[in-house]
MARBA-3410 file (N, C-alpha, C, O; in Angstrom, 1 decimal):
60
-0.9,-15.4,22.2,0.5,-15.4,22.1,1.1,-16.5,23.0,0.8,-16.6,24.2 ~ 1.8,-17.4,22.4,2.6,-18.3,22.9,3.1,-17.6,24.3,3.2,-16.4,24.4 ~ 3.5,-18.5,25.8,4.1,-18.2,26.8,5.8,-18.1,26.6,6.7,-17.4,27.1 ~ 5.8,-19.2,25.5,7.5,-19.0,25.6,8.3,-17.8,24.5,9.5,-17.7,24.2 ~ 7.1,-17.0,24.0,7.8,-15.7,23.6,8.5,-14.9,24.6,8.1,-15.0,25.8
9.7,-13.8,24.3,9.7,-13.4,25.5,10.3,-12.2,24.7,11.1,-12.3,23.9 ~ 9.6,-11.0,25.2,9.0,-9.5,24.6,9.9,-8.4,25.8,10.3,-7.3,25.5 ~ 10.0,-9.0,27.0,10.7,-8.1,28.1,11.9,-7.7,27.4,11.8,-6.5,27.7 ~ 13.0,-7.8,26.5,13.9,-6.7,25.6,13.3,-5.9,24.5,13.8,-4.9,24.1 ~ 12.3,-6.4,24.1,11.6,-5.5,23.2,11.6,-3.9,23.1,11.3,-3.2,24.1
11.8,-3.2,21.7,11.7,-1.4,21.7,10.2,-1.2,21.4,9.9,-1.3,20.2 ~ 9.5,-1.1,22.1,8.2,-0.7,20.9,8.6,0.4,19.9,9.3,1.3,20.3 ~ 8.2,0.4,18.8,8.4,1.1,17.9,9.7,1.9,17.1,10.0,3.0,16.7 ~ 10.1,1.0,17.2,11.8,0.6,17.1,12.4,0.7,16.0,13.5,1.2,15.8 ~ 11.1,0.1,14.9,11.5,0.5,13.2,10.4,1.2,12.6,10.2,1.2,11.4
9.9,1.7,13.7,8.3,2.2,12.8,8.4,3.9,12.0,7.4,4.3,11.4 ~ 9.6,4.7,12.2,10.0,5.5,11.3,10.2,5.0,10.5,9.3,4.7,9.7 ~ 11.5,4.5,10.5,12.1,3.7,9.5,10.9,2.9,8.2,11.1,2.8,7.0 ~ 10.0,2.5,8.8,9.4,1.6,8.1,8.0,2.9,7.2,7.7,2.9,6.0 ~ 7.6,3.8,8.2,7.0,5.0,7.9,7.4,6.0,6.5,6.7,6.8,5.9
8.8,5.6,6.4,9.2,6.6,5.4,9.4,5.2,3.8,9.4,5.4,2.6 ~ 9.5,4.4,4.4,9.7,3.5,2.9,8.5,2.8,3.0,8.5,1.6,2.6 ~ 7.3,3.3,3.4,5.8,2.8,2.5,5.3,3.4,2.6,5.5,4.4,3.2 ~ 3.9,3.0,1.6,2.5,4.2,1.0,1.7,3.1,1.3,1.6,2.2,0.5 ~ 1.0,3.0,2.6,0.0,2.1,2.4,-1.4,2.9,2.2,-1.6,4.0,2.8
-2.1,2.3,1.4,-3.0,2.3,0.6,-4.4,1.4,1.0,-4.4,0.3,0.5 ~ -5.5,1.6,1.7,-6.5,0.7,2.2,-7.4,1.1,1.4,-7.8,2.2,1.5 ~ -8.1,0.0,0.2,-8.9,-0.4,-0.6,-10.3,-0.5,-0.1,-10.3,-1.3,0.9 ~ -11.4,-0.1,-0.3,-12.9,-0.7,0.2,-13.0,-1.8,-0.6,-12.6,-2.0,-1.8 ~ -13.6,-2.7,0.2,-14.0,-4.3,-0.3,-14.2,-4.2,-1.5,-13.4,-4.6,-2.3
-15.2,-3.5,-1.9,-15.6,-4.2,-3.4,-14.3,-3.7,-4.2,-14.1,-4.4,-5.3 ~ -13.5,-2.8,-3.9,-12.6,-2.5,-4.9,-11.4,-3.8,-4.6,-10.6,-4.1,-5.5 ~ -11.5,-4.3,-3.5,-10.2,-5.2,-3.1,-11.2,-6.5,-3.9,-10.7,-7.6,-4.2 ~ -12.1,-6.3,-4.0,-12.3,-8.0,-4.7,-12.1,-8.1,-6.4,-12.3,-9.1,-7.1 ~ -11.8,-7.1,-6.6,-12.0,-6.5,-8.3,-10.3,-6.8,-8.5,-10.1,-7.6,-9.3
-9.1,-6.2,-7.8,-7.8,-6.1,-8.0,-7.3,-7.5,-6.8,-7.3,-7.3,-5.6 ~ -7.0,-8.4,-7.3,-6.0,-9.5,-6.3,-4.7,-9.3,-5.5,-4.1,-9.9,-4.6 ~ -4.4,-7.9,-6.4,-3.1,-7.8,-5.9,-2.3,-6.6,-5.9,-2.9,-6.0,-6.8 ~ -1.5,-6.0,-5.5,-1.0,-4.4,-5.8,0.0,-4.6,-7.3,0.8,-3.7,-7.4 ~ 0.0,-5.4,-8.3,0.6,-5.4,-9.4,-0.8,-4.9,-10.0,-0.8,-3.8,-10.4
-2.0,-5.6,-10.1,-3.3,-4.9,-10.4,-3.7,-3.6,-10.3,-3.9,-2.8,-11.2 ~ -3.7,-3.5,-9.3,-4.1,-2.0,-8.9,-2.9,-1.3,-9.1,-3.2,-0.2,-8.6 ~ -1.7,-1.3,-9.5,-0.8,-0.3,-10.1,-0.9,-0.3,-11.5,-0.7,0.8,-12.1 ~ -1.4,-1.7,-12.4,-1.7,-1.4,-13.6,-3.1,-0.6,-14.1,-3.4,0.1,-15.1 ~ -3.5,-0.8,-13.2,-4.7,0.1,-13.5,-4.7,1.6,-13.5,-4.8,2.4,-14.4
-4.7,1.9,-12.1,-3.7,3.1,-11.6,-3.1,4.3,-12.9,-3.4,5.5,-13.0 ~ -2.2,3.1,-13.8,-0.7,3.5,-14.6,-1.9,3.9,-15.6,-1.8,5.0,-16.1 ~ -3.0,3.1,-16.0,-3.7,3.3,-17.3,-4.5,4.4,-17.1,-4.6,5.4,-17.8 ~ -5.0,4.2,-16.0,-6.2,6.3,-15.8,-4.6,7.4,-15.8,-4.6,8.3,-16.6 ~ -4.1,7.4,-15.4,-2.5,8.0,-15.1,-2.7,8.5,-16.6,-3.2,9.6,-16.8
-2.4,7.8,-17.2,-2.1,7.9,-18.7,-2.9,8.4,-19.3,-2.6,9.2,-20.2 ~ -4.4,8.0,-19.1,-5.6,8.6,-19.9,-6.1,9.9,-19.5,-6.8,10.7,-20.2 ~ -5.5,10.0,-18.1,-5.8,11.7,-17.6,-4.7,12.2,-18.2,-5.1,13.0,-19.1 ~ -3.5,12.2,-18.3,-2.1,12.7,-19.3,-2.5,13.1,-20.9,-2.2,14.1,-21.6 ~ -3.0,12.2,-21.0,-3.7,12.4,-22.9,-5.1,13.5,-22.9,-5.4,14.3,-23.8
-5.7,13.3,-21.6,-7.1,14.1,-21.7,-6.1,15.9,-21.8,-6.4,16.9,-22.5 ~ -5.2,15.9,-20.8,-4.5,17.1,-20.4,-3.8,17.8,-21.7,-3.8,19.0,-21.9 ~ -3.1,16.9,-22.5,-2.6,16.9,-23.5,-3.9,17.8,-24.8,-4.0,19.0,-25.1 ~ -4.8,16.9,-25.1,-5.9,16.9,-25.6,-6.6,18.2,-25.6,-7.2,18.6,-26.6 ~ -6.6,18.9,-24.0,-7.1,20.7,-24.3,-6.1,21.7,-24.5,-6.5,22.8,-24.6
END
């Protein structure tokens, strides 16, 4: 860290509710993060088992 930062007014944890309630983070194991590039990926995919478990449910 740079010297000419200066952190002495700083809140620790200042927006970390805030930020707590408006995300879902989600930690991928490697091989699955090398397969999906991106979270548009992995929600399309996601949407498609979603869907195929919906039809299997339907289905009995």
């Amino acid at each position: 860290m740079l010297t000419e930062y200066d952190f002495s007014d700083a809140v620790r944890g200042k927006y970390a509710e805030r930020f707590a309630e408006g995300s879902n983070v989600i930690v991928l194991d490697a091989d699955v993060a090398k397969v999906f590039n991106d979270a548009a990926a992995v929600n399309s995919a996601l949407r498609l088992l979603a869907e195929s478990a919906r039809s299997s449910e339907k289905a009995s």
